[in-house]
C-alpha positions as a printed NumPy array, in Angstrom:
array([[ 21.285, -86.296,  39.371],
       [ 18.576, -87.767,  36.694],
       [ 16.174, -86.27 ,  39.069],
       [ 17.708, -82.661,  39.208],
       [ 18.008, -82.429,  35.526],
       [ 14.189, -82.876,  34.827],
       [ 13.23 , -80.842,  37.335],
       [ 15.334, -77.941,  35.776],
       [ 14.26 , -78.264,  32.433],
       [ 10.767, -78.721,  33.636],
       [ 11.242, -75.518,  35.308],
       [ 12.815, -73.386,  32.425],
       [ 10.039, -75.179,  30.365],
       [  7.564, -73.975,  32.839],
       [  9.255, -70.609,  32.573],
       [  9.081, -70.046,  28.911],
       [  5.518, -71.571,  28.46 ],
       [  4.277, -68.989,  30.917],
       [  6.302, -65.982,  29.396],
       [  4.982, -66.673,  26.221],
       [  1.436, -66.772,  27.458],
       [  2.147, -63.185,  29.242],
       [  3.46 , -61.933,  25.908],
       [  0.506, -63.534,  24.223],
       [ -1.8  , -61.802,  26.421],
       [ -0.49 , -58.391,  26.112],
       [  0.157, -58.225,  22.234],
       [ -3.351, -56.189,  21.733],
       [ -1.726, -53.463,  23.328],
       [  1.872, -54.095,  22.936],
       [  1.303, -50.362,  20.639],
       [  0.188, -49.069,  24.085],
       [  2.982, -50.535,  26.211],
       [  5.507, -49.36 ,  23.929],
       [  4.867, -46.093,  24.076],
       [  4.411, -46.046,  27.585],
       [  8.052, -47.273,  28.004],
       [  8.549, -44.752,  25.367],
       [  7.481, -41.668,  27.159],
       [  8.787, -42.861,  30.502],
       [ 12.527, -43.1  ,  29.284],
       [ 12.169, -39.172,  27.709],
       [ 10.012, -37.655,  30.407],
       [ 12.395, -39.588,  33.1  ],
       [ 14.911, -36.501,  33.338],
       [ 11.598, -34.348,  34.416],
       [ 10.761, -37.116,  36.805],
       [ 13.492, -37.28 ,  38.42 ],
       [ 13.636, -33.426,  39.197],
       [ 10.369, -33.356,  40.725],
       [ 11.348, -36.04 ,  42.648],
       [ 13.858, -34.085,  44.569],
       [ 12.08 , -30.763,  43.982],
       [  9.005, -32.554,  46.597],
       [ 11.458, -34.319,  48.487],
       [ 11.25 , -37.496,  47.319],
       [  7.233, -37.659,  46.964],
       [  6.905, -39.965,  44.373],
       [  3.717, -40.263,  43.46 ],
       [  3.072, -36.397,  43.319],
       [  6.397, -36.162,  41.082],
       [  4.77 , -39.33 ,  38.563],
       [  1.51 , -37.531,  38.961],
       [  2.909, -34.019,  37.457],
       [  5.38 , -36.062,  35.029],
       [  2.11 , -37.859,  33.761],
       [ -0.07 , -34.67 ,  33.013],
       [  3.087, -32.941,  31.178],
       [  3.337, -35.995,  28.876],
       [ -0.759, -35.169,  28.326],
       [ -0.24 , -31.242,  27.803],
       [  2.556, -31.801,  25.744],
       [  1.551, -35.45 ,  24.011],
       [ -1.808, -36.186,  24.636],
       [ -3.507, -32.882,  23.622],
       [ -1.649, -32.021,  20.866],
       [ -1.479, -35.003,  18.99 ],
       [ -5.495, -35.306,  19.176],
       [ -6.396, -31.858,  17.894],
       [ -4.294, -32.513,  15.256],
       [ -5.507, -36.067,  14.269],
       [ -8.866, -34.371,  14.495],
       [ -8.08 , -31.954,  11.965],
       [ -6.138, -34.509,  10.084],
       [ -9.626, -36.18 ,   9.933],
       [-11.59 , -33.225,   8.647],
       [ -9.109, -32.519,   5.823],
       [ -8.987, -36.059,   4.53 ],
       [-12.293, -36.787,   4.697],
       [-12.677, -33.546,   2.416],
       [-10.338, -34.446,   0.276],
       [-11.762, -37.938,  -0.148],
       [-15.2  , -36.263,  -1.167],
       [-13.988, -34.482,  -3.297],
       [-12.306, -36.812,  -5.561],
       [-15.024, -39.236,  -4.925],
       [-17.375, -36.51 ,  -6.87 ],
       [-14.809, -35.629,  -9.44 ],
       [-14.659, -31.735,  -7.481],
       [-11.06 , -32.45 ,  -7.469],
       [-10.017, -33.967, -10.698],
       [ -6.498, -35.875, -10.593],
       [ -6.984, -37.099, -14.634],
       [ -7.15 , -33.43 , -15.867],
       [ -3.93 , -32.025, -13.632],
       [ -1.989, -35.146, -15.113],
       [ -3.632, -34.351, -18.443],
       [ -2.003, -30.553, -17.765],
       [  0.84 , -32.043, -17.035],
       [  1.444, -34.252, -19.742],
       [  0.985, -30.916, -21.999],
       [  3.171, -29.294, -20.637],
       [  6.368, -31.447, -21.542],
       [  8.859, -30.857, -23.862],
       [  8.725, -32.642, -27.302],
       [ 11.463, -34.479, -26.679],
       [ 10.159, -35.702, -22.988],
       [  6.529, -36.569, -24.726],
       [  8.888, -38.913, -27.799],
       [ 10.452, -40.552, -25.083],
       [  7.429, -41.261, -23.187],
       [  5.569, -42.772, -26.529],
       [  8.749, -44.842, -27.418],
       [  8.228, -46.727, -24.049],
       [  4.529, -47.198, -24.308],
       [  3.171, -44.713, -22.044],
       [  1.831, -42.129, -24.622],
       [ -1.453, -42.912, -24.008],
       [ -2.648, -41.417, -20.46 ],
       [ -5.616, -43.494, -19.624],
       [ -4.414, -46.297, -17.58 ],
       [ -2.116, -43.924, -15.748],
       [ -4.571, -41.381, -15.123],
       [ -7.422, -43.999, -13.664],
       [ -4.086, -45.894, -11.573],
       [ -3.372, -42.211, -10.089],
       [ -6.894, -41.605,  -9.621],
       [ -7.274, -44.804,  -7.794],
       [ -3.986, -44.685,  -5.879],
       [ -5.38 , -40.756,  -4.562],
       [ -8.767, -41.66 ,  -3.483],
       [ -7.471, -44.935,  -1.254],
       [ -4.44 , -42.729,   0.373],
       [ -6.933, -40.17 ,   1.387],
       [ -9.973, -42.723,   2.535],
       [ -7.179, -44.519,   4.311],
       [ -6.113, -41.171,   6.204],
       [ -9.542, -40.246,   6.675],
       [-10.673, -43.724,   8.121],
       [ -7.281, -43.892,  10.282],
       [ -7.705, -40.634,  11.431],
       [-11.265, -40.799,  12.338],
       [-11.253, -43.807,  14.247],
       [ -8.646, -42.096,  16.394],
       [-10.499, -39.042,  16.425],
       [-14.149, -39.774,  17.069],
       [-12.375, -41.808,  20.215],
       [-13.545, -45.528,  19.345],
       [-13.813, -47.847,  22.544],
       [-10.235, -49.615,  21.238],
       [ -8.249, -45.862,  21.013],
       [ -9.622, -45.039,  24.182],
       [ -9.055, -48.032,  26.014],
       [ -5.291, -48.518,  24.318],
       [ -5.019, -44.853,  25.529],
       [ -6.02 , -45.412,  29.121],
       [ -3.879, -48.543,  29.553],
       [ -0.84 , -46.221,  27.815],
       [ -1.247, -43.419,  30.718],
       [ -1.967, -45.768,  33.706],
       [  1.31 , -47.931,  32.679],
       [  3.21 , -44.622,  32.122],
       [  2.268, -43.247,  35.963],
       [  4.073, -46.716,  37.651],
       [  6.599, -46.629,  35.011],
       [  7.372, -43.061,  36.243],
       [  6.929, -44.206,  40.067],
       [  8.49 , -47.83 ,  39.774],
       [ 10.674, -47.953,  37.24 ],
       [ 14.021, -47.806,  38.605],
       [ 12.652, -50.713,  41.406],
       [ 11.38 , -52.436,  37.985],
       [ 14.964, -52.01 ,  35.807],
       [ 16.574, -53.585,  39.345],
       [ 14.651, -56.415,  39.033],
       [ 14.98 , -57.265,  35.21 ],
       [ 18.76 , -56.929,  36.157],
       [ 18.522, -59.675,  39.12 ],
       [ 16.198, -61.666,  37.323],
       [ 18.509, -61.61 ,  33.658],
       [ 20.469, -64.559,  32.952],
       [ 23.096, -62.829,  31.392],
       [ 26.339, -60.752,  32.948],
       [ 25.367, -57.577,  34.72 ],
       [ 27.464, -55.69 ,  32.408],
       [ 25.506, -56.906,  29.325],
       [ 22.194, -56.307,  30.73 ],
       [ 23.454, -52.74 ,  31.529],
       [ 24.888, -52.474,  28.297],
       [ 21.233, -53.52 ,  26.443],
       [ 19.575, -50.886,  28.563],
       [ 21.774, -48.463,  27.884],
       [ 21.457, -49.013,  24.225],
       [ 17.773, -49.624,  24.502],
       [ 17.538, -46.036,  26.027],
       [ 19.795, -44.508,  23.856],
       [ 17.829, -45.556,  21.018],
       [ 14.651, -44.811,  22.143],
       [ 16.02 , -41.54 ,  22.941],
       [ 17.673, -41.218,  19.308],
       [ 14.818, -42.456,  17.087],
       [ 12.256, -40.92 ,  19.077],
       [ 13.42 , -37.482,  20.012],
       [ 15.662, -36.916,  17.346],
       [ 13.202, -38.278,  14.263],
       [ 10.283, -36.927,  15.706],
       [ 11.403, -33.567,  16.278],
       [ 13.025, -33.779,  12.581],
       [  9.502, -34.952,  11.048],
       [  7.856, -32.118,  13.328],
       [ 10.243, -29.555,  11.612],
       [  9.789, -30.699,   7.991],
       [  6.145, -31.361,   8.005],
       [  4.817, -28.158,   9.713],
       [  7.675, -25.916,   7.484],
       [  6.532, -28.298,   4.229],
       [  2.45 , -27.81 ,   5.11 ],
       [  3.135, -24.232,   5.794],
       [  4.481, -23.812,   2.477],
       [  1.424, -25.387,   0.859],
       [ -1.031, -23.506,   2.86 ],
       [  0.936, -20.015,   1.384],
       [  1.101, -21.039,  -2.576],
       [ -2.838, -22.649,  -2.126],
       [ -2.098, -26.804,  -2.681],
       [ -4.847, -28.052,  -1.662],
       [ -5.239, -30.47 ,   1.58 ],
       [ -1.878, -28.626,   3.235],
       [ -2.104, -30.111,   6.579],
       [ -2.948, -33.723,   4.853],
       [  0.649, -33.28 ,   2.814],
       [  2.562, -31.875,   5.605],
       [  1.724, -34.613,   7.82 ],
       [  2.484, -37.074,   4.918],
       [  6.01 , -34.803,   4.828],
       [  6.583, -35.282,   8.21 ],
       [  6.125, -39.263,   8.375],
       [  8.009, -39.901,   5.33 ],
       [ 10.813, -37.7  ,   6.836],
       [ 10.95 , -40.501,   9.279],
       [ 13.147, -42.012,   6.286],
       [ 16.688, -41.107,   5.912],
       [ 17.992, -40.203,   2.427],
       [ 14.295, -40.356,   1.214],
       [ 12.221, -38.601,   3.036],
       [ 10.133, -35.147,   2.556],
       [ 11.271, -34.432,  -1.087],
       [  8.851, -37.379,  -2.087],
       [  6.2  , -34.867,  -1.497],
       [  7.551, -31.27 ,  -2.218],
       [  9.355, -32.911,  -5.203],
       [  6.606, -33.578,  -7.885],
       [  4.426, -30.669,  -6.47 ],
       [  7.323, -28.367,  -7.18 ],
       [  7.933, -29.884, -10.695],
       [  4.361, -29.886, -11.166],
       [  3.867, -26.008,  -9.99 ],
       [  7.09 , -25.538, -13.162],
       [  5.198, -27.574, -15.286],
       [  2.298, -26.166, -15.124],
       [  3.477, -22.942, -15.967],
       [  3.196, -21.408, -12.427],
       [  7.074, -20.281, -11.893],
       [  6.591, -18.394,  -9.159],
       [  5.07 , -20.646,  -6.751],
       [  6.996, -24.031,  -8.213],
       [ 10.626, -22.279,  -7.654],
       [  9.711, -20.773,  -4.658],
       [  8.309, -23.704,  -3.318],
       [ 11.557, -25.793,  -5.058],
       [ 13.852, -22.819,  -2.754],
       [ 12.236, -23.432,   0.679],
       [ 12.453, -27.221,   0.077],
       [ 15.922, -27.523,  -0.8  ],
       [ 17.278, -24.82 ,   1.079],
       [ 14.954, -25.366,   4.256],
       [ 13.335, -28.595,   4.638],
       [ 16.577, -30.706,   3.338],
       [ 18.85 , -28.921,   5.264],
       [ 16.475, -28.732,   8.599],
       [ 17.73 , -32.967,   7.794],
       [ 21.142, -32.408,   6.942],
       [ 21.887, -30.325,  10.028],
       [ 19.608, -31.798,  12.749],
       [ 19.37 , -35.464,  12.259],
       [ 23.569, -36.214,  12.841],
       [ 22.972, -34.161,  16.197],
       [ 19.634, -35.682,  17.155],
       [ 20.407, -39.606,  15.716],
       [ 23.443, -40.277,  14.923],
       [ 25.285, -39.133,  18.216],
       [ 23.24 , -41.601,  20.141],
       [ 22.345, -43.941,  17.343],
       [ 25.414, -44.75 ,  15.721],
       [ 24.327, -46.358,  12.954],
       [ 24.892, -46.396,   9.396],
       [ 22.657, -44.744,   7.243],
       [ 21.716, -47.161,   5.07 ],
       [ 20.907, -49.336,   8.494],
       [ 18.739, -46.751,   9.632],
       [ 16.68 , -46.793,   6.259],
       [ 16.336, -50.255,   5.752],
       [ 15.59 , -51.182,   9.863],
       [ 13.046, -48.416,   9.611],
       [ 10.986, -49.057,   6.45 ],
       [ 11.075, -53.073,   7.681],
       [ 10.092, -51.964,  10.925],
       [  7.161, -50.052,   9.711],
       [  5.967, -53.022,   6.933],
       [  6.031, -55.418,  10.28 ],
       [  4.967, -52.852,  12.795],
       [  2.962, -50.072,  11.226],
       [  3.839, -46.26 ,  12.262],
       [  5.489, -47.862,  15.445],
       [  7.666, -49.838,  13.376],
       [  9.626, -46.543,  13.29 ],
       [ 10.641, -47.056,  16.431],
       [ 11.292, -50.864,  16.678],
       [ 13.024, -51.088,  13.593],
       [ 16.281, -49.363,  14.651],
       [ 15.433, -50.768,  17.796],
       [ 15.699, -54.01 ,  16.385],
       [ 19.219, -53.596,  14.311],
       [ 21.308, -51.154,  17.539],
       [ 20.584, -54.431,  19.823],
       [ 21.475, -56.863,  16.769],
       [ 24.715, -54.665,  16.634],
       [ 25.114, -54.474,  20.271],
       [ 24.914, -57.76 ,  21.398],
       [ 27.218, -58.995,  18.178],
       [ 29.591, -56.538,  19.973],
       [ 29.541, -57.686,  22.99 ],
       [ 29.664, -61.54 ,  21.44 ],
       [ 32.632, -60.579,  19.556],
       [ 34.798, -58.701,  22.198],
       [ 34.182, -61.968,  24.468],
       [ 35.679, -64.288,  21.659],
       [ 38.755, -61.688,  21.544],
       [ 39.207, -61.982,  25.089],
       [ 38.749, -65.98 ,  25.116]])
């Protein structure tokens, strides 16, 4: 019996020790992997009708799955990252050499205010513009030498993009091909009840499908309507803002208005009223409701989670995570929900 007992916990130890070292070994491209899964579980319905379309030729029906995730992924998302690039690098320059002068549009800003607004401001201490102006100065040349080094290094194709890239596409074809066979196995191989594992998976999908689709498509919306909108009333750097639109739309409740916002009251400010209300109309009116109306059908169907889950899973996912924190953060809380359910109905039953 003695014997038995160390030999299992040997084995379990054995079992961990060497999962660990597997997850060890693939956490430099765990940003890679993820998205692989990613696009598998939203391409899978297109899969799975060019499976039966060829008759059950799976790897012609992966093959075609893979190169419509590169037309319609791939392609995209590296012409605009390359353009991303240009513009931020510009924009950098140009602040670097004073061409675009942050200080003097605060300055004109500042002017602008009512009395009463300017009072206000000198009874709290902030009268005096200097330390604000060189803090905003600061603050605008690192976010745009950030964007531009980020979006360079993707763009000029380092070894590390192209490699994560490769592994990403290569993972994506057997998911495609083997992933049903592979979901059969985790299932046989899970400790747990059959109907939890299917229950995790089909919240893991659902949420994938949620956050992804639904938040991505949202962002998509805002940021190209929000960067039009600069382009038309001349802000300068429009495709650098409406990308910044689109990934702080990622944010419930916050989102895009943290950029159209100021501009707007700036535009007012500044004494251009055409341009600041009509910029103010299309945000308000277009970009928040494009939120209002889409994200409940998109997210919340599938997500079903509170808003102010959402938020805070989502901004801790991307402090831990980066940009793909987006993803695992709700990820994160629907399981931490899910499985709680699931705990708590089998304490109701017991």
């Amino acid at each position: 019996m003695r014997k038995t007992t160390t030999e299992g916990v040997s084995f379990i130890t054995a079992v961990v020790l060497v999962t660990v070292a597997f997850l060890w070994l693939l956490l430099p491209y765990y940003g890679a992997i993820l998205w692989a899964v990613i696009l598998a579980i939203l391409f899978r319905p297109l899969y799975r009708r060019l499976f039966h379309r060829f008759g059950g030729r799976a790897n012609l029906a992966a093959g075609l799955s893979l190169l419509a995730c590169i037309c319609i992924v791939v392609i995209p998302g590296s012409i605009v990252l390359g353009s991303l690039a240009q513009e931020a690098t510009s924009l950098y320059q140009r602040i670097d050499t004073r061409e675009f002068d942050v200080s003097s549009i605060l300055q004109q800003v500042y002017d602008a205010l009512p009395t009463f607004v300017v009072h206000g401001l000198q009874s709290l201490g902030i009268g005096d513009l200097s330390e604000i102006q060189s803090s905003l100065t600061s603050f605008m040349g690192q976010l745009a030498q950030a964007f531009a080094a980020r979006a360079v290094i993707i763009g000029q194709g380092t070894l590390q993009f192209v490699v994560s890239l490769g592994v990403m596409l290569y993972l994506l074809f057997f998911l495609f091909r083997d992933g049903h066979s592979l979901a059969l196995a985790i299932r046989r191989a899970s400790p747990l009840k059959d109907r939890y594992t299917d229950q995790i998976f089909a919240k893991f999908a659902s949420v994938v499908r949620a956050t992804v689709k639904g938040n991505v498509i949202i962002a998509i919306i805002q940021g190209t309507i929000g960067g039009v909108m600069f382009w038309l009333i001349g802000i300068e750097a429009a495709l650098l803002w409406g990308v910044l639109m689109a990934l702080l739309s990622l944010l419930p409740a916050v989102g895009a208005a943290l950029v159209w916002g100021p501009v707007a009251a700036f535009l007012l400010l500044s004494g251009e009223y055409g341009k600041g209300l009509a910029l103010l109309a299309v945000g308000t009116l277009v970009i928040s409701m494009v939120d209002n109306l889409l994200r409940p059908q998109l997210v919340g169907k599938d997500l079903r989670l509170p808003d102010y889950v959402i938020l805070i899973s989502t901004v801790g996912g991307i402090s831990l995570f980066g940009i793909n924190g987006f993803v695992i953060g709700p990820l994160i809380a629907a399981l931490f929900v899910a499985v709680w359910s699931l705990f708590s109905d089998d304490q109701t039953i017991y």
